[in-house]
C-alpha positions as CSV (number, residue, x, y, z in Angstrom):
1,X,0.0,0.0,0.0
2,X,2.9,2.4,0.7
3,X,4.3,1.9,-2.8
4,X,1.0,2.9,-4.4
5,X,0.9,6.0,-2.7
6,X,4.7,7.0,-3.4
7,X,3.4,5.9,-6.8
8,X,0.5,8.3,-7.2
9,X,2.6,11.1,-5.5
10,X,5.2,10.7,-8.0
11,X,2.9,10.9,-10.9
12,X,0.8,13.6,-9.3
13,X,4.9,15.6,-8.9
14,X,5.7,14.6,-13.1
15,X,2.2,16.8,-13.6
16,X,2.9,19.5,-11.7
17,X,6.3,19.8,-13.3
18,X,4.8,19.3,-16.7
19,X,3.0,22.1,-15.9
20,X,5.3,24.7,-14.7
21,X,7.1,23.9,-17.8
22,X,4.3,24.4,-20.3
23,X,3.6,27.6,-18.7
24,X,7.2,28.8,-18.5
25,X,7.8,27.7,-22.7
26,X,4.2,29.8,-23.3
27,X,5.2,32.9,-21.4
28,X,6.4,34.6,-25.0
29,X,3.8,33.7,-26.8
30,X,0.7,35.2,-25.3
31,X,-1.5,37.6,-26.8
32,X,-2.9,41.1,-25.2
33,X,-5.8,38.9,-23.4
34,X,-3.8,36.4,-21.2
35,X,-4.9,33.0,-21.2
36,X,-6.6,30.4,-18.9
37,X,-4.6,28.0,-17.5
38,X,-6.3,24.7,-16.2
39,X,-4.9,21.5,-14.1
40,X,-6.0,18.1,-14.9
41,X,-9.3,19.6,-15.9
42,X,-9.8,22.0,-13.5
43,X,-9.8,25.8,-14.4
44,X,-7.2,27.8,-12.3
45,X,-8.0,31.2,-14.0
46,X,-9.8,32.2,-17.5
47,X,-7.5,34.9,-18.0
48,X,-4.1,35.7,-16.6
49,X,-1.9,38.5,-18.1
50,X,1.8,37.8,-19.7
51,X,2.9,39.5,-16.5
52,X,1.1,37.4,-14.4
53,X,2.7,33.7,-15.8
54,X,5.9,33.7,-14.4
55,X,4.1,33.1,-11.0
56,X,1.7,30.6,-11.7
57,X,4.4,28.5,-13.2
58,X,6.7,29.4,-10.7
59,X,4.0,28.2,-8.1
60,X,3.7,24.7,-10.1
61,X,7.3,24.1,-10.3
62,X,7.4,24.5,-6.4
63,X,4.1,22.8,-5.8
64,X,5.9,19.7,-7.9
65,X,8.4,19.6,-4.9
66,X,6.0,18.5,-2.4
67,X,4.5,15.6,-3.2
68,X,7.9,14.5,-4.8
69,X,9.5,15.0,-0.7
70,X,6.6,13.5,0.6
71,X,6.9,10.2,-1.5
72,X,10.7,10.1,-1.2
73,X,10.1,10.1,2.8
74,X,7.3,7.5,2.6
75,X,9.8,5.2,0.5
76,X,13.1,5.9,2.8
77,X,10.9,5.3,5.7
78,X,9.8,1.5,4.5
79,X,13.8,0.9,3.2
80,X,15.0,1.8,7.0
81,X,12.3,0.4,8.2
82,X,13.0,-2.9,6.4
83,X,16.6,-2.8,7.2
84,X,16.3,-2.2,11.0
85,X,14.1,-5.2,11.3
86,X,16.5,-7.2,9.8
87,X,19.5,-6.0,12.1
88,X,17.5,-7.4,14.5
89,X,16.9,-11.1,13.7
């Protein structure tokens, strides 16, 4: 059960990255109007300015740390775990 969630916490970190990357490559191609950025079919905002994008991907680059720690600590948790029980026996 661990491995699933340090699984789905790792795919949930490659999206956020995705992301912050599509929205850092738009950032000099944006019209007058801004655009709307949406997240796994979810609509963030319908119109953000060009000034405005830098932060939002910013904010998904970061956000695609978290669940990326949070995984690694679930999976070195079960590894020491695992070893200290054999040190044991």
């Amino acid at each position: 059960m661990k491995w699933l969630w340090v699984l789905m916490l790792s795919a949930i970190s490659v999206l956020f990255l995705f992301k912050g990357i599509e929205l850092w490559s738009v950032i000099d191609h944006v019209d007058g109007d801004g655009i709307g950025i949406t997240f796994l079919g979810f609509s963030i905002n319908d119109r953000v300015l060009n000034e405005s994008i830098s932060g939002y991907a910013l904010g998904f680059t970061i956000a695609s740390i978290i669940p990326f720690l949070v995984a690694a600590n679930i999976a070195l948790r079960a590894k020491m775990k695992k070893h200290l029980d054999a040190e044991k026996i």
